[in-house]
C-alpha atoms as an extended CHARMM CRD file, in Angstrom:
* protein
*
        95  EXT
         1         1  UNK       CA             41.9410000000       81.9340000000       46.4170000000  PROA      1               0.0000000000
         2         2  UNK       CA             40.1450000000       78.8990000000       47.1040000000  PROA      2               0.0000000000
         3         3  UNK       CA             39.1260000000       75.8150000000       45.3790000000  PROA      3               0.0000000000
         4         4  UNK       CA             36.0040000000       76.8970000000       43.5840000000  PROA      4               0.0000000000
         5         5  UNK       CA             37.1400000000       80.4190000000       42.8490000000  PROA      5               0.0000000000
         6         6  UNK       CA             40.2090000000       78.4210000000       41.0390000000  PROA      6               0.0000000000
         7         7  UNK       CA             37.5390000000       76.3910000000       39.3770000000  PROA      7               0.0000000000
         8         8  UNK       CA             35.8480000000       79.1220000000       38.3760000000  PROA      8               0.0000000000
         9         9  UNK       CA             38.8210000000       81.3890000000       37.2600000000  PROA      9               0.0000000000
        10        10  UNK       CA             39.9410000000       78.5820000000       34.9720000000  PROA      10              0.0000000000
        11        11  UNK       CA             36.4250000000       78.3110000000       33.6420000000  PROA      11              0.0000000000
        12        12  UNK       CA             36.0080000000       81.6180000000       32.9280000000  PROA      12              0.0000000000
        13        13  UNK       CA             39.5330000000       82.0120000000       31.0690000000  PROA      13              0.0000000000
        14        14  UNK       CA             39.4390000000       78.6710000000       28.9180000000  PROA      14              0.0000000000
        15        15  UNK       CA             35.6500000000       78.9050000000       28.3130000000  PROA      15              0.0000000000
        16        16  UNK       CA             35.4060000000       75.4480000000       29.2420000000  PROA      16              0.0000000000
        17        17  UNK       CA             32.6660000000       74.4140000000       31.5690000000  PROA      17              0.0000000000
        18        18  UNK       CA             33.2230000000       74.4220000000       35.4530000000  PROA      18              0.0000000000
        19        19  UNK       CA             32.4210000000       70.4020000000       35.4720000000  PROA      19              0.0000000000
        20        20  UNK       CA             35.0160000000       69.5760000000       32.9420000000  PROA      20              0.0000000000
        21        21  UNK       CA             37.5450000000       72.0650000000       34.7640000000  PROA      21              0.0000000000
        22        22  UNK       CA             36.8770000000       69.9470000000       38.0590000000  PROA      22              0.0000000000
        23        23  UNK       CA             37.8110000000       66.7730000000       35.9720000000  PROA      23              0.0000000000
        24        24  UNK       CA             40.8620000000       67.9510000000       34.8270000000  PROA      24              0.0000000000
        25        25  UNK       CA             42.0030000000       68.6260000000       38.2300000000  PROA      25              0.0000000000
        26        26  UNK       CA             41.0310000000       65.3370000000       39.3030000000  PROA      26              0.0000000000
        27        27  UNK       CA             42.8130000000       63.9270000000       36.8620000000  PROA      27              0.0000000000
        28        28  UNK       CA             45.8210000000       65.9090000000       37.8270000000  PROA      28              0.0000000000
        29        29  UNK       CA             45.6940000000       65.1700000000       41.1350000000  PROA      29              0.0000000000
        30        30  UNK       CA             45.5760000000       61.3340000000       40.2290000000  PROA      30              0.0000000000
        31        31  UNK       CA             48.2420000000       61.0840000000       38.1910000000  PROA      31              0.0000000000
        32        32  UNK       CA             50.6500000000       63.1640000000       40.2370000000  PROA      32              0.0000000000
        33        33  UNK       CA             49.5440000000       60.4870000000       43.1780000000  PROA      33              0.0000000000
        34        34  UNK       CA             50.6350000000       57.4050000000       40.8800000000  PROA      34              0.0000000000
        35        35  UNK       CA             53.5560000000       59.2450000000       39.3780000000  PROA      35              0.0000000000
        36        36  UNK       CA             54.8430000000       59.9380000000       43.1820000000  PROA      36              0.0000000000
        37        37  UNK       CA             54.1090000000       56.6590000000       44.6500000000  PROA      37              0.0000000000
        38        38  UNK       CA             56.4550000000       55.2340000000       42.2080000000  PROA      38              0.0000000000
        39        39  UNK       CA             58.9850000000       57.7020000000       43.4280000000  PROA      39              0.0000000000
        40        40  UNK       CA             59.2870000000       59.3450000000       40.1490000000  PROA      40              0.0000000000
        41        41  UNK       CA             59.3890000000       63.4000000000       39.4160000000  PROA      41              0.0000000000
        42        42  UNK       CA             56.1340000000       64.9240000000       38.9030000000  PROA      42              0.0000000000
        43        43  UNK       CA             56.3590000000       68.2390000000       36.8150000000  PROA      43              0.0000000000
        44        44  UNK       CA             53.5840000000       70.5170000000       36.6990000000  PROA      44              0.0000000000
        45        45  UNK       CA             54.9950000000       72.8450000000       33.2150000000  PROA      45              0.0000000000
        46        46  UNK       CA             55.4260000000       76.5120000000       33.8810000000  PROA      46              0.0000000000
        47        47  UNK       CA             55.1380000000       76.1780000000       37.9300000000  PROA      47              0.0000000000
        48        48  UNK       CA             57.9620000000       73.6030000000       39.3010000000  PROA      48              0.0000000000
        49        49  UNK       CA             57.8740000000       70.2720000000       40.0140000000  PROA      49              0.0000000000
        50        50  UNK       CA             57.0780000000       67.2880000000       42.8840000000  PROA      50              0.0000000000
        51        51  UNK       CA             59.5220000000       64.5710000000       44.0420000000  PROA      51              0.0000000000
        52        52  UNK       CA             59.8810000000       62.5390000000       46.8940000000  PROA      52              0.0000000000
        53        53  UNK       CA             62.4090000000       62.8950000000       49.0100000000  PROA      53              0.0000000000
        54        54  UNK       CA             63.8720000000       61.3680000000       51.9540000000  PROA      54              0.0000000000
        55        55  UNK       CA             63.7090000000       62.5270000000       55.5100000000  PROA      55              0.0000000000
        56        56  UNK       CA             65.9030000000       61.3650000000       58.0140000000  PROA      56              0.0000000000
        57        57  UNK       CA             65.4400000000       60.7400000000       61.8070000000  PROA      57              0.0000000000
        58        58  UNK       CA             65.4410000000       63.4810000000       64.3370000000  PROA      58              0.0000000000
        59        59  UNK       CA             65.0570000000       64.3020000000       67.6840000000  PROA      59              0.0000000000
        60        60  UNK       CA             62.9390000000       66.9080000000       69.5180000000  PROA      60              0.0000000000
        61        61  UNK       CA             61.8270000000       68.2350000000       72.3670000000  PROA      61              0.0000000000
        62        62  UNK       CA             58.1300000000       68.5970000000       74.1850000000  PROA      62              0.0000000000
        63        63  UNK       CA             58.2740000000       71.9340000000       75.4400000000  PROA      63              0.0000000000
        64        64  UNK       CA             55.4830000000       71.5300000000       78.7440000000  PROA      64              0.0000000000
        65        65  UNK       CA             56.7860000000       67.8660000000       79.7310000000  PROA      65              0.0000000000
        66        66  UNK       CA             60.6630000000       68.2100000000       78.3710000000  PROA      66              0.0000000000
        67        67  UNK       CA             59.9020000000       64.7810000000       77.1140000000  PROA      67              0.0000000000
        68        68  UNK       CA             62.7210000000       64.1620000000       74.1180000000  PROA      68              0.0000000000
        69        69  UNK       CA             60.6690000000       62.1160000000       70.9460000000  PROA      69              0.0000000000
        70        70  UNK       CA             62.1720000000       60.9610000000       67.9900000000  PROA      70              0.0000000000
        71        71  UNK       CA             60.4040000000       60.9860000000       64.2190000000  PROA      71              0.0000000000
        72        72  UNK       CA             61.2810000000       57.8300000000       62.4310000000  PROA      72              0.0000000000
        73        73  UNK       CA             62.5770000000       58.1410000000       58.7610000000  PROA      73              0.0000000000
        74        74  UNK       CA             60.6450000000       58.9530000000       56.3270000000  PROA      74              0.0000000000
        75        75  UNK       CA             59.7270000000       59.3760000000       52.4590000000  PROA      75              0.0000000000
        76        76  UNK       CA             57.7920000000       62.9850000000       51.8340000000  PROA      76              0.0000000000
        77        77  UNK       CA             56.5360000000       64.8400000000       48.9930000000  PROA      77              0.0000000000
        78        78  UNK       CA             58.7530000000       68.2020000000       48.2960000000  PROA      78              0.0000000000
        79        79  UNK       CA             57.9780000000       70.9760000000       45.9030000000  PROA      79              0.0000000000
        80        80  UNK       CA             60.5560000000       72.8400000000       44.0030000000  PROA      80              0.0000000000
        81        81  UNK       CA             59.3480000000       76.4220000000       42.2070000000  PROA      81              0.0000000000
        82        82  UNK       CA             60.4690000000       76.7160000000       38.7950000000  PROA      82              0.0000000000
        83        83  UNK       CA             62.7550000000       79.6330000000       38.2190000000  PROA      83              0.0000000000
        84        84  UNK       CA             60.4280000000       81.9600000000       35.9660000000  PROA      84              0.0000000000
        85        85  UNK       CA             58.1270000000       81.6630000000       38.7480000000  PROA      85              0.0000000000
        86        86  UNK       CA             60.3260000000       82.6520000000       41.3890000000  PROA      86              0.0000000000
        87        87  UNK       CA             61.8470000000       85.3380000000       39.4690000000  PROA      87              0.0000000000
        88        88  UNK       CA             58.3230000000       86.5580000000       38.5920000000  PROA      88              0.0000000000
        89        89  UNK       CA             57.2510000000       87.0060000000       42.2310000000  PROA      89              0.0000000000
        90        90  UNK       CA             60.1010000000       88.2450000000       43.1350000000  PROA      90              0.0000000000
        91        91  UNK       CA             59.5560000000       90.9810000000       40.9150000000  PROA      91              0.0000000000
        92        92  UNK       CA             55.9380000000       91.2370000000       41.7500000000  PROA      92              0.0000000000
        93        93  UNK       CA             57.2240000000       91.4060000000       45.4620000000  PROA      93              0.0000000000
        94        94  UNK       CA             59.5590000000       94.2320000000       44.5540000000  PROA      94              0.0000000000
        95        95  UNK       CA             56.8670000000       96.6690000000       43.0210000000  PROA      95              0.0000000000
């Protein structure tokens, strides 16, 4: 599913027009942003939540050239699934 058929799904169900859907997902997407950049927990309610989380250095290799690299450390967004929904798919995935 792609962005406008999520826009439109969520339209259809709410009866709420596709504009004002769009808005709200703007909105969501700011906030999360903000909430994030001050390294705080961002929970999205029934689906799981967004922290950042620190990466540390690491090596690798260049397979063609054998040339070794190194990533510098680094903050990242993660993603955890909330339980219901991993126990849901899991029994979707099971049918």
């Amino acid at each position: 599913m792609n962005k406008a058929e999520l826009i439109s799904k969520v339209a259809k169900d709410t009866n709420i027009k596709k504009k004002d859907v769009v808005k709200v997902f703007k909105s969501l997407y700011d906030t999360m942003g903000e909430t994030l950049n001050k390294k705080e927990k961002f929970t999205i309610p029934y689906l799981g939540f967004f922290k950042m989380s620190y990466r540390k250095s690491r090596k690798f290799k260049i397979p063609t050239t054998s040339e070794i690299r190194v990533t510098p450390p680094q903050t990242v967004p993660t993603f955890k699934m909330s339980t219901k929904v991993k126990r849901d798919f899991k029994k979707i995935l099971s049918e």
